[in-house]
N, C-alpha and C positions, 0 to 999 in steps of 0.2 A: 211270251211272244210279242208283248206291247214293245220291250224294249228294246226287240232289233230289228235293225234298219232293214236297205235294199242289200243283197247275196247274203243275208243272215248276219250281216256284221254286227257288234253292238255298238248301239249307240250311245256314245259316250256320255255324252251331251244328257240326255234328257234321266238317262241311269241316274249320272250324278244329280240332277235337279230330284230325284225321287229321293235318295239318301237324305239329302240335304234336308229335303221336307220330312223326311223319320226322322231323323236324328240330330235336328238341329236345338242341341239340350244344350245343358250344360256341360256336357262331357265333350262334345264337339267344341265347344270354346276354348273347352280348356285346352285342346290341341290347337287351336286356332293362336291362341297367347305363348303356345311354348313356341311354333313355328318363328310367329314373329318377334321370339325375343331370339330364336338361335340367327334371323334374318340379321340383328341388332349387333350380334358376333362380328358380323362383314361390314359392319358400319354403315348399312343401307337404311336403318331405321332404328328410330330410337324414343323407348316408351320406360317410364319410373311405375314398375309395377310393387304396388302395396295389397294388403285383403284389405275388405269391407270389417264391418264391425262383427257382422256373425260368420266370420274365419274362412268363408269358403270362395266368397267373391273375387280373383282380382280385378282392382281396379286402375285405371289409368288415368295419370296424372298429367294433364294438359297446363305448359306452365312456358309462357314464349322463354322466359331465363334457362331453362332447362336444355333448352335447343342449341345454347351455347357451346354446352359441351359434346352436340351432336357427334364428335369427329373423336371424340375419346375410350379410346376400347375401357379405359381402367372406371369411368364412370358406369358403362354397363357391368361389369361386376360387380361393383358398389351394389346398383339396383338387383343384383340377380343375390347377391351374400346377406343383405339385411332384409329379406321377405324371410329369416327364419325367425325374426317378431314378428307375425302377426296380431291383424287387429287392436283389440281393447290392450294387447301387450305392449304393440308399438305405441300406441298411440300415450297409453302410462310413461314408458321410457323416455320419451323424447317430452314431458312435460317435468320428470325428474330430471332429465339433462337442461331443463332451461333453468332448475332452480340448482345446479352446479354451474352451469356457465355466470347465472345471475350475482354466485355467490363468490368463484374464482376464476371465472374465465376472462379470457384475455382478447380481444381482436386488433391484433397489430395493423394499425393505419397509419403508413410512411406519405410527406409529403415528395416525392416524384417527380422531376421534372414540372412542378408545377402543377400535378395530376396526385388526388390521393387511392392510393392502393393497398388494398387488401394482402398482405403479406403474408400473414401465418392466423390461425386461431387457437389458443391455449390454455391451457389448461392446468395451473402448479398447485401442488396439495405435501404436505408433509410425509415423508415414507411411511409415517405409521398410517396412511390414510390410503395407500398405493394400492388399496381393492380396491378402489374408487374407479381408477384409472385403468386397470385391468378388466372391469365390465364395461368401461365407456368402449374399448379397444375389440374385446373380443365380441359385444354384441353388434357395434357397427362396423368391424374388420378394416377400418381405415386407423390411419395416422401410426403415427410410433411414440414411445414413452421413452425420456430421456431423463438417465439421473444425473442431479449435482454435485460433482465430486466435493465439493469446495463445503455445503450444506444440504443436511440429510434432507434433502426436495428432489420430489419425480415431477416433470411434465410431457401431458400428452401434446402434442401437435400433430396438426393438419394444417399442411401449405402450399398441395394440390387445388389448382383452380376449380376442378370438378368435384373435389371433395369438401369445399368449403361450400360450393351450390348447394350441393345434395345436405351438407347440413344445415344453411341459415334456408332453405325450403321448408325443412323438418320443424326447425323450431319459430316459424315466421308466426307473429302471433300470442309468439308464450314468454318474450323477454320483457320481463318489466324493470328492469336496474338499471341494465347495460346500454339502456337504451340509443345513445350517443354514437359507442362505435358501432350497434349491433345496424341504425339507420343507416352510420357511413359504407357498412359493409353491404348493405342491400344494393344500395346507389352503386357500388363499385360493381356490383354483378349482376345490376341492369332488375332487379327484382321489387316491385311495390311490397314497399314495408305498411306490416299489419299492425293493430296495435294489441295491445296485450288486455284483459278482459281483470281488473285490480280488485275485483270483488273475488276472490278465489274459493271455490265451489268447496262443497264438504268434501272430503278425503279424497282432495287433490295432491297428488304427489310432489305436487311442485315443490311444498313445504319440505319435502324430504330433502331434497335435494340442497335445499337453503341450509339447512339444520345440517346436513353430512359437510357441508364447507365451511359458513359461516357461523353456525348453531354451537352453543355450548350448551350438556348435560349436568346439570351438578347439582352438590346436597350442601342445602341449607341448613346448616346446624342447627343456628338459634329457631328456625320455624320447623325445622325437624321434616324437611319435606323435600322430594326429587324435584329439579327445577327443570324448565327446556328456555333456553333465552337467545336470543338473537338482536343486534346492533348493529345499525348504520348509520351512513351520515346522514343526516336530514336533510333531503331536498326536492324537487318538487317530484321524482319518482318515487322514491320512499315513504313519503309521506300519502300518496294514494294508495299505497296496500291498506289492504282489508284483511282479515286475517282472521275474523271474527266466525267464519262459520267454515274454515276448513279442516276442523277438529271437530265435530260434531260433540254440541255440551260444553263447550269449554272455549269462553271469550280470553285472549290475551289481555295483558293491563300494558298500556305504553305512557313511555316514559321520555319525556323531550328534555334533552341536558344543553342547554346552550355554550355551556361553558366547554364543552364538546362537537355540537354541533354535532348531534345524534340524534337518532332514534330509538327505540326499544319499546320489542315484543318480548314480552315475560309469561307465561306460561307456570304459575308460583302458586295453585291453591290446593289444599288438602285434598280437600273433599273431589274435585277434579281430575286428580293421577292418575285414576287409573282411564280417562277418555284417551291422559296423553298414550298411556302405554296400548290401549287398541289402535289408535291412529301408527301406532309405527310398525306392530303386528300387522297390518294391514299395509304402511307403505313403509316395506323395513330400511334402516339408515344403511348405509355401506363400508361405513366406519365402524368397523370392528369396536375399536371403544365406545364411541358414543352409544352401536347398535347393544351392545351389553348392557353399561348400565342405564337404558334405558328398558331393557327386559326385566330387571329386577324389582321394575315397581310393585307387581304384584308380591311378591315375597315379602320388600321393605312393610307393606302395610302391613302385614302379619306382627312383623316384628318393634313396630313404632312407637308403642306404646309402653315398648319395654323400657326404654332411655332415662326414665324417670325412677324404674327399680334402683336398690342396694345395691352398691357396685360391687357386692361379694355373691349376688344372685344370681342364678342357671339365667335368667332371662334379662338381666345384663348381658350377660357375657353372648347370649345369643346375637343380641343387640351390635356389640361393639365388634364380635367376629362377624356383621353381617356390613358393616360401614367397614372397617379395615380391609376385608376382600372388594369391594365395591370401588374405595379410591384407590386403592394398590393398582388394581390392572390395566396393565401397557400407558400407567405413568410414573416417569424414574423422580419423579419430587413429590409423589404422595409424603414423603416424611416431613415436608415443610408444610405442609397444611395445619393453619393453628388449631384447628381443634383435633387434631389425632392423639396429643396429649391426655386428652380427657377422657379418651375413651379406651384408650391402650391397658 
């Protein structure tokens, strides 16, 4: 009886302020954000909804650069297709995308009438490496991947103005290489560039992403041991990586070659291997090959100390069939590796 008016009408008015006060939970929000993202449909509003860190939040991203592409139906998909990372998952992925951008990406900055512009962002990786490219594509549902007829290379791009927003937002923060074009690309899209944090946390993914691009896997014969190594040039971004604790247990040794103007992270001790092999069981590579024989460390230590048997003994041959399948896969010049001889 409270809630109707004069000739028994109901009152709408005070009805709803009653719901409102029961049921103003979390489940009412959560109709509150679908509303205004189907509002977002008609291009009357526009919000980059992500979850919180314990998956149930969303959150909204308040970012004046964002507003830019207020008028873009294709950027509200974007936002509505990549809410299926959530959380601790998005936020991993896009710290492995900065350490593939860092390692092969590309941000085309054309001078322009006098005006530099952000053209395309890319991304070129070998076909034997073209998973790579196929999770950047299918977990953010933007850009296309184009092959080289000419040489066996795929590249992803993206050269939608609203698609290059929605990613240098994502990764503002986590590029430490590219540093150069990834500034000029902010400037061009009106967005304060963040800077990147060079001390890189324990089993941060970013490492993976470096290592799936730039990263070489390999066995050291004479030290009889699975390497991870990585080389750049040396300069003043390079040279602030830290790299010391995002392996838990296991400090790189670096290596300054001037006669190269390099850098190097080596990843090269015995006793160590097997940190590397949980750090990538944990932030797996996407390179098929690399992801391989980087899984085999636990077996190789089984078999390590066999190298030194009778070359007529079970535990040779264990040995030598466990390096011969190891460099054989998905490389066509395993046979010019000089030590396959010795072990054949």
């Amino acid at each position: 009886q409270e809630i109707m008016g004069l000739n028994n009408e109901i009152n709408y008015f005070e009805f709803g302020y009653m719901l409102g006060t029961m049921f103003l939970g979390r489940y009412l929000l959560y109709i509150i954000y679908y509303y205004l993202l189907e509002i977002d449909v008609h291009r009357k509003f526009n919000f980059l909804l992500i979850y919180s860190e314990n998956d149930n939040w969303p959150v909204i991203i308040k970012n004046t650069a964002i507003q830019s592409a207020e008028n873009c139906k294709e950027f509200s998909e974007t936002t509505r297709q990549i809410s299926d990372l959530k959380g601790k998952d998005l936020e991993r992925f896009f710290k492995w995308l900065a350490g593939i951008i860092d390692g092969d990406g590309n941000f085309d900055i054309r001078n322009i009438n006098s005006k530099l512009v952000l053209k395309a962002i890319r991304i070129k990786l070998h076909d034997r490496d073209i998973k790579i490219l196929n999770r950047i594509q299918n977990s953010l549902h933007l850009g296309r991947i184009r092959s080289d007829k000419n040489k066996p290379h795929s590249m992803w791009i993206i050269s939608k103005k609203e698609e290059m927003l929605f990613l240098i937002n994502n990764i503002n923060g986590l590029i430490r290489l590219k540093v150069d074009g990834f500034k000029k690309s902010c400037d061009y899209l009106g967005i304060e560039f963040k800077e990147a944090n060079y001390n890189i946390e324990p089993n941060d993914p970013y490492l993976s992403g470096l290592v799936d691009t730039d990263g070489t896997i390999v066995f050291n014969y004479s030290g009889n041991r699975i390497e991870c190594n990585l080389e750049f040039e040396n300069n003043k971004y390079s040279s602030r990586l830290n790299l010391d604790n995002v392996i838990p247990n296991y400090k790189p040794a670096i290596l300054l070659r001037e006669s190269r103007n390099s850098i190097a992270f080596k990843y090269q001790n015995v006793k160590e291997m097997v940190f590397l092999y949980d750090y990538f069981m944990e932030n797996r590579l996407y390179s098929d090959f690399k992801f391989y024989r980087v899984s085999k460390i636990k077996q190789f230590i089984l078999v390590r100390d066999f190298k030194n048997e009778p070359k007529d003994s079970l535990e040779f041959k264990k040995y030598s069939e466990f390096i011969l399948d190891w460099i054989q896969y998905k490389n066509p010049n395993w046979h010019k590796v000089p030590f396959v001889e010795k072990i054949r």
